[in-house]
DOKE-639208 format. One record per residue: residue in one letter; x, y, z of N, C-alpha, C, O, CB in turn. Coordinates in pm, whole numbers, plus 32768, in hexadecimal, padded with zeros to 4 digits. Glycine has a CB too. Layout:
BEGIN
AXYZXYZXYZXYZXYZ/...
//
This chain:
BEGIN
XB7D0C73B90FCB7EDC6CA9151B77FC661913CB70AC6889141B7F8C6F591E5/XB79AC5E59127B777C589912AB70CC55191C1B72EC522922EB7EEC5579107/XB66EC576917BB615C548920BB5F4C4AC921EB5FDC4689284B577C596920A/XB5CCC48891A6B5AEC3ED9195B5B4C3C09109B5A5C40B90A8B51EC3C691CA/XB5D1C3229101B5D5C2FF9070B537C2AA907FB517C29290F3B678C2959037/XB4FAC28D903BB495C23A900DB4CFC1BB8FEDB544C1AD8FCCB44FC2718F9E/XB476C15B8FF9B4A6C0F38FEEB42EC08F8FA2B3F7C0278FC6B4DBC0D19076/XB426C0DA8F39B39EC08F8EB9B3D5C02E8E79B395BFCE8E4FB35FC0F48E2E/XB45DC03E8E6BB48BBFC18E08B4E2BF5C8E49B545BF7E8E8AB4DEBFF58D88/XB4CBBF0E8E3DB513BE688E8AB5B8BEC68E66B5D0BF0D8E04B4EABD7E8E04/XB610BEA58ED5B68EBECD8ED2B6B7BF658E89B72CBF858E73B6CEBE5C8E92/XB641BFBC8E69B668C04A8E52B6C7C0928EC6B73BC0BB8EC2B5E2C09B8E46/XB663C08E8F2DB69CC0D38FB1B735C0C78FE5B78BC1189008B64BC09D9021/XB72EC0268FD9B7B1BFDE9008B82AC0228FABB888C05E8FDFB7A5BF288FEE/XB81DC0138F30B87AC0408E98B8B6C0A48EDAB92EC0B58EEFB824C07D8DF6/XB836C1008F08B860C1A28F20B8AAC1C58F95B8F1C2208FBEB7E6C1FE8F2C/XB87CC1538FB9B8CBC17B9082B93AC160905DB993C1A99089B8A6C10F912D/XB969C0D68FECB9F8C0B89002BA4BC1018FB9BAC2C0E28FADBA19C0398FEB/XBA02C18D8F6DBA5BC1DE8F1FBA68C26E8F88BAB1C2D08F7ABA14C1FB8E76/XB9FEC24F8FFBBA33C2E49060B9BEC32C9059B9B8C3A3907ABAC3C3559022/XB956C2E7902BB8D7C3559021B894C3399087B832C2F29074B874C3538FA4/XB8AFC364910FB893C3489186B817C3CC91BBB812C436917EB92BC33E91D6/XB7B8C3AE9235B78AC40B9258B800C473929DB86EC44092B4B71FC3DE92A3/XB7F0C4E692B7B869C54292D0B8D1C5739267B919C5D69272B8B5C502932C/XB8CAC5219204B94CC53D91BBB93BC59F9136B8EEC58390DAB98CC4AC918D/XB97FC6049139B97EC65C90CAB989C65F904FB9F3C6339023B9B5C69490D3/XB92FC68C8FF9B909C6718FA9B902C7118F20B8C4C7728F4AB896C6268FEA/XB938C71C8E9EB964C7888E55B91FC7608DC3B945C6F98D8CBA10C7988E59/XB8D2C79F8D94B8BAC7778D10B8D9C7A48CC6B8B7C8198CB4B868C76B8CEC/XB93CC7558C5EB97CC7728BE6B943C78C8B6FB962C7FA8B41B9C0C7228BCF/XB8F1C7408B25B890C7498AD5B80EC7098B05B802C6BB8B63B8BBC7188A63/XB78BC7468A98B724C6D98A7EB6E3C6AF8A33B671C6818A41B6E3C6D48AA8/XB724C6B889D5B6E8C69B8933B76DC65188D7B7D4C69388E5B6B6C75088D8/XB778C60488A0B705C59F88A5B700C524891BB6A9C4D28936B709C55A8818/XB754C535893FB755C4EB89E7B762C5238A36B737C5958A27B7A6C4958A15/XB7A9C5028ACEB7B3C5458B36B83DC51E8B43B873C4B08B3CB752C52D8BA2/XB878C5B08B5CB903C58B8BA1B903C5E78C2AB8D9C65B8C31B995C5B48B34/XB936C5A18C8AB94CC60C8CE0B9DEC5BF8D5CBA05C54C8D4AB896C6388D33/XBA05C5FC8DA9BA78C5EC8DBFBA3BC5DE8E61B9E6C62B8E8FBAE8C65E8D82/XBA84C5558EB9BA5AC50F8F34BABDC5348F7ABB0AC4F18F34BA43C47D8F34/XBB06C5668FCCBBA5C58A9006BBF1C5778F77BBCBC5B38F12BBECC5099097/XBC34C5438F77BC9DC5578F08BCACC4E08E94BD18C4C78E5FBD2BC5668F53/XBC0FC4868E6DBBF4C4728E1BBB98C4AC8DD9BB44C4F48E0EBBF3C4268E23/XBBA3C4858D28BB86C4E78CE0BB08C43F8CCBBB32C3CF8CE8BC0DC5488C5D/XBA7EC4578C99BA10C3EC8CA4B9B7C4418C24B9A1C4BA8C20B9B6C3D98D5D/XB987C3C58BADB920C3E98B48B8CEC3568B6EB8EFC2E18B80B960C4068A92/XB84CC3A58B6EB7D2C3848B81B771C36D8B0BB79FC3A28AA6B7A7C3DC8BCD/XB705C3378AF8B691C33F8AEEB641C3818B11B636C36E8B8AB675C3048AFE/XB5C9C3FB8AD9B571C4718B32B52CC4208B88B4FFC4658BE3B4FFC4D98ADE/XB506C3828B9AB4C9C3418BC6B4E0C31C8C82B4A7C3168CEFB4D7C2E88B65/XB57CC3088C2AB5C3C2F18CCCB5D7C34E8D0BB5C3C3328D81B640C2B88CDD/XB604C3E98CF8B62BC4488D15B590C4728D50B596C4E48D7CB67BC4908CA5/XB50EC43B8D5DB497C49A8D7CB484C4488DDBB428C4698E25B41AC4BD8D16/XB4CCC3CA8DFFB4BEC37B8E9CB533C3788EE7B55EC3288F3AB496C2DF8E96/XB56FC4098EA4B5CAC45E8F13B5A7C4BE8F5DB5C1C52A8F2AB629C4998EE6/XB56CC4C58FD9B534C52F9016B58FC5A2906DB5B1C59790E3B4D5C4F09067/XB5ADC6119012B627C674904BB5AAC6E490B3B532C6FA90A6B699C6E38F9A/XB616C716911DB5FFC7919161B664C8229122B6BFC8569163B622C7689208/XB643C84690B2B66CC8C59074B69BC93F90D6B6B2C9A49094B5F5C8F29022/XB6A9C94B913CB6DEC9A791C4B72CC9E49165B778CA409184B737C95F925C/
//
């Protein structure tokens, strides 16, 4: 689950909120090499390792 996004890059945070990468919201990782994919409710999202490390998950 999704605890907080970071917000280092001018309109990173925003990008992410408007694709569902919300605090609370669940979060599945698909791959991580050579990017990041991982799946937000029932979108499927590839990343950058960059962006994906100012995703802060609770692993429960």
């Amino acid at each position: 689950m999704v605890v907080r996004v970071l917000r280092d890059s001018v309109g990173r945070a925003d990008r992410l909120a408007a694709l569902g990468v919300t605090p609370g919201a669940r979060v599945c990782v698909l791959q991580r090499f050579p990017g990041v994919v991982f799946r937000c409710d029932q979108t499927e999202l590839a990343v950058e390792p960059v962006v994906a490390q100012g995703i802060l998950v609770d692993v429960r």
